[in-house]
C-alpha positions in Angstrom: 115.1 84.1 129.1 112.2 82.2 130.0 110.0 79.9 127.7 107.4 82.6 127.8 109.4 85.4 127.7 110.6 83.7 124.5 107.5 82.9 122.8 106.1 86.8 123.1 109.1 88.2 122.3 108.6 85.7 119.2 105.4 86.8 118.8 106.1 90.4 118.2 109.2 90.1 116.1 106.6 88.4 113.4 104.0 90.5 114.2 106.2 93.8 113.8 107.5 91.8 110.7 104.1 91.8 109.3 103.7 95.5 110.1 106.9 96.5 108.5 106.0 94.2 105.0 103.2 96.1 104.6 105.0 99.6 104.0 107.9 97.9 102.1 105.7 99.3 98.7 106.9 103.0 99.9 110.7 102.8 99.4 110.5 100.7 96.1 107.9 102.7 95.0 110.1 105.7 96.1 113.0 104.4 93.9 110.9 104.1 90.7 110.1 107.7 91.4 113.6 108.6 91.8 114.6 107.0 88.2 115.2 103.2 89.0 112.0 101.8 87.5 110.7 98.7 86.5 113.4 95.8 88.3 116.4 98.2 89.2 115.3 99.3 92.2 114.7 95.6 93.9 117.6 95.0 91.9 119.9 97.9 93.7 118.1 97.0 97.3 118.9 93.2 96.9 122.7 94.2 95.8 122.8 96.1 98.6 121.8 93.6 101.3 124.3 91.0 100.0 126.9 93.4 100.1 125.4 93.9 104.1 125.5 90.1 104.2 128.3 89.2 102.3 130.8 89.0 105.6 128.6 86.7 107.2 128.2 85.0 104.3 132.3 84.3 104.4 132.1 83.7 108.5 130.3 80.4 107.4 131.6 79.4 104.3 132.3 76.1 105.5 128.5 75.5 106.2 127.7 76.6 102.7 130.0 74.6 101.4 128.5 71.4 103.1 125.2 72.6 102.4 123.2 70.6 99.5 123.1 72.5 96.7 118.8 71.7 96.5 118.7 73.4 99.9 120.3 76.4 98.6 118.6 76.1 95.2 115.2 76.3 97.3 116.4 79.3 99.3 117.6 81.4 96.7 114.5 80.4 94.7 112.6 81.8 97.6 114.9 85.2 97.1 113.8 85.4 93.4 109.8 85.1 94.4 110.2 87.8 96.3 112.0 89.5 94.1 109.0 89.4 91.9 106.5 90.3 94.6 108.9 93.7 95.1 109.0 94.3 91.6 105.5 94.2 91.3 104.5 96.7 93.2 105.4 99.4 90.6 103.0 97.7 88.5 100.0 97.0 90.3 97.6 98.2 93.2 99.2 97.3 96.7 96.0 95.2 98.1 95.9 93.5 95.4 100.1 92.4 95.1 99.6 91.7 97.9 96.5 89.5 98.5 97.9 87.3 95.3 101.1 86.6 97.2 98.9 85.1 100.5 97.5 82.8 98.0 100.8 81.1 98.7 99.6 78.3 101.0 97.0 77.0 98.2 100.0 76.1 96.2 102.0 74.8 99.1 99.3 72.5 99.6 98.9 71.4 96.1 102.3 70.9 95.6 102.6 69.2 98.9 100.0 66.7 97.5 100.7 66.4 93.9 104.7 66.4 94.0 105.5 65.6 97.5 103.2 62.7 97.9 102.2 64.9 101.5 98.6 63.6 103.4 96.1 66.0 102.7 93.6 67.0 105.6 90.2 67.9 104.2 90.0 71.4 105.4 92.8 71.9 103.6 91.4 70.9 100.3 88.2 72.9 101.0 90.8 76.0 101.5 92.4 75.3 98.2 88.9 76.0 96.9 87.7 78.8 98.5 91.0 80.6 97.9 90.9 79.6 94.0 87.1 81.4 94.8 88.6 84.3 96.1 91.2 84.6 93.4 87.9 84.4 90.7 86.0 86.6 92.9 88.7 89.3 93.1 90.3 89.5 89.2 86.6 88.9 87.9 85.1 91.9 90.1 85.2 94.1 86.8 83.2 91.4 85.0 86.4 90.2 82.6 88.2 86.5 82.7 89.2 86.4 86.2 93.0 86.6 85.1 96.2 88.9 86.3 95.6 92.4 84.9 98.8 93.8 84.0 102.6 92.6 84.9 102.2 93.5 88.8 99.4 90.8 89.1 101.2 88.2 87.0 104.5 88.4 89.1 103.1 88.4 92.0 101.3 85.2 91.4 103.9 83.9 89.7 105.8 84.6 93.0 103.9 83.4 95.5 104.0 79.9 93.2 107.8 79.7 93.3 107.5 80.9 96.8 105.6 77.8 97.8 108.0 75.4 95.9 110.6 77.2 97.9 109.3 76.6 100.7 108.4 73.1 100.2 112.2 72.4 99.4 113.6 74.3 102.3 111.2 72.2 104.9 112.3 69.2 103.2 116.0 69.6 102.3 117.5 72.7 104.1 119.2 73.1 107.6 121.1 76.1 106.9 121.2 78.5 109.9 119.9 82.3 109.6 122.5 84.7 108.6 123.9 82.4 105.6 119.9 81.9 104.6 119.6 85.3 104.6 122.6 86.0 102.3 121.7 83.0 99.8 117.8 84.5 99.5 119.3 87.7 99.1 121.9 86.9 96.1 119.1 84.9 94.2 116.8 87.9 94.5 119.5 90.0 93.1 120.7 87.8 90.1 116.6 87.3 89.5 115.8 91.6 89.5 119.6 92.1 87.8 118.1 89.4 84.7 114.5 91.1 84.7 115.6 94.5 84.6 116.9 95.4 81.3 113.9 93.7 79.6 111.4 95.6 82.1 112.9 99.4 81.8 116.1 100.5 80.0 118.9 101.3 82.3 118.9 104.5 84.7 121.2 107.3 83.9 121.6 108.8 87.0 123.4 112.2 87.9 126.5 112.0 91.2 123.7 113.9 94.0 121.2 111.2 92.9 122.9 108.1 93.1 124.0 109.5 96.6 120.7 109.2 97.7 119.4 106.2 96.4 122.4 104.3 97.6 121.1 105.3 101.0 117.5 104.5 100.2 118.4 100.9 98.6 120.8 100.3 101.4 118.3 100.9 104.2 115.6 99.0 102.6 117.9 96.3 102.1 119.2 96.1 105.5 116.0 96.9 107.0 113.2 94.8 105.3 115.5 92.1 103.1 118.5 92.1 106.3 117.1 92.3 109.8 113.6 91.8 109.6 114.0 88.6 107.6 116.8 87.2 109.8 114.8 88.2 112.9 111.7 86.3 111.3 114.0 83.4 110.6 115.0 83.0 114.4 111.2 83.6 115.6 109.7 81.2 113.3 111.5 77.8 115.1 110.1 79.4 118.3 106.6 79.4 117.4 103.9 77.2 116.0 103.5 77.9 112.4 100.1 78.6 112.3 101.0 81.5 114.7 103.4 82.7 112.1 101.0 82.8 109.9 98.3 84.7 111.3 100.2 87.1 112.9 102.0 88.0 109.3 98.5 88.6 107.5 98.9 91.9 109.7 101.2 92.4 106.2 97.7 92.5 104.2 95.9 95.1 106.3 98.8 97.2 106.7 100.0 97.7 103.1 96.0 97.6 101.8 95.1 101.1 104.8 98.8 102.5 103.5 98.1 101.8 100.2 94.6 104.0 100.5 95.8 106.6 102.6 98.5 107.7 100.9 98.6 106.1 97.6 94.6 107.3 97.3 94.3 103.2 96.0 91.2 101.4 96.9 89.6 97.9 96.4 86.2 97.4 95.1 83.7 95.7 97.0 83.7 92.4 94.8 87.1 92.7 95.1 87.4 93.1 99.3 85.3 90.2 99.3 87.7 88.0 97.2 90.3 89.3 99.3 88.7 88.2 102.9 88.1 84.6 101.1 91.2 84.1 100.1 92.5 85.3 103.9 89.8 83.3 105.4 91.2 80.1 103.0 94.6 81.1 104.3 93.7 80.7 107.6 92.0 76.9 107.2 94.9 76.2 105.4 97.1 76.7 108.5 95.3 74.7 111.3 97.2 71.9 112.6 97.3 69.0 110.8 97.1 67.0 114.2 93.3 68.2 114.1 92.3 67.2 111.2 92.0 63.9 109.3 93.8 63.7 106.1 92.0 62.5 102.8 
């Protein structure tokens, strides 16, 4: 395959990746409905794609094995942020899950500076402020504290924070290839959902033609959206600049807000659209090459 061939076929693995997030609130949303609410459904679609992982897990034991266990501490923190962002769609409006989870790159930056001792372009720091804006704009569009409203909004936030010290910990430390990556995010999404779950909703009591059925369901979202998609992302992203990535994964945001109103009938206010597009528009300062700016 030619370089160029490469780089689009790159280029619409993330973008399809992007599409695809943004409808992942429909099967978990699904599986509430269909009696595993609060944590058990993330926690039946995670067990479900390490089970689908788990003999690729064992194919490269050995690279596990030699891996440092801070590398797969920061991958299988990354599996429990997401685990929250899942959960919290059976809390919470869609648009709004999911605009508090692209404030992710604020704390990447912060924590980049603060804890990493990382240069600091000054666009950058002018993004961490509009998107702290944004964040006001948008949980303070009813006139209250601009806080989280309701569990939903706090674990998504809480998510995209431990995303970005996941993140920040697999750029410095990790070198583990796809597959095993995937199984290691996986597991700590599982053992996260499996801990928050009793506490959240008491335990499912589920009848034989059920469980049938939501096997299926958890299974095919976990192999789907948790299995190939991220493993496909993992394998695009090296390929591509990461400000590409990026961008062409805020397709996430418009997808699940227009899927979220269509058939969810749930709408943002305009205070709160306009918090939204800041904290976008912060995302995408955020991501512009370092090599273009001067650090402060």
């Amino acid at each position: 395959m030619q370089p160029d061939q490469r780089t689009l076929l790159a280029s619409a693995i993330v973008l399809a990746t992007g599409v695809l997030w943004g409808f992942y609130w429909l099967p978990v949303r699904a599986l509430g409905e269909m009696g595993l609410a609060g944590a058990w459904g993330t926690a039946a679609i995670t067990a479900g794609t390490v089970v689908l992982l788990l003999p690729f897990a064992v194919r490269n034991r050995r690279q596990l094995a030699r891996t440092r266990p801070v590398a797969l501490l920061s991958v299988a923190l990354g599996g429990a942020a997401f685990a929250l962002y899942s959960i919290g769609f059976l809390y919470g409006r869609v648009a709004i899950i999911i605009l508090l989870w692209f404030l992710s790159p604020v704390w990447s930056t912060l924590i980049g500076r603060f804890l990493m001792g990382w240069p600091t372009p000054r666009l950058r720091i002018v993004a961490i402020v509009l998107g702290l804006a944004g964040l006001a704009i948008m949980l303070g569009a009813d006139g209250n504290l601009p806080l989280p409203r309701g569990a939903g909004e706090w674990m998504s936030l809480i998510g995209g924070i431990l995303w970005s010290f996941s993140t920040t910990g697999i750029r410095a430390r990790s070198t583990i290839t796809a597959l095993p990556a995937a199984f290691v995010f996986a597991l700590g999404a599982a053992v996260t959902a499996l801990v928050l779950a009793p506490s959240l909703e008491p335990m499912p009591s589920l009848v034989p033609s059920q469980a049938l059925t939501i096997t299926g369901l958890a299974l095919l979202t976990g192999g789907l959206w948790w299995g190939l998609s991220l493993v496909a992302l993992m394998w695009a992203t090296i390929r591509l600049e990461p400000a590409r990535v990026s961008i062409l994964l805020m397709t996430e945001v418009l997808v699940g807000a227009l899927s979220a109103a269509l058939l969810a009938d749930e709408s943002l206010t305009g205070f709160e659209m306009a918090g939204g597009v800041i904290v976008l528009f912060a995302g995408l300062l955020e991501i512009i090459p370092a090599r273009h700016l001067k650090s402060a």
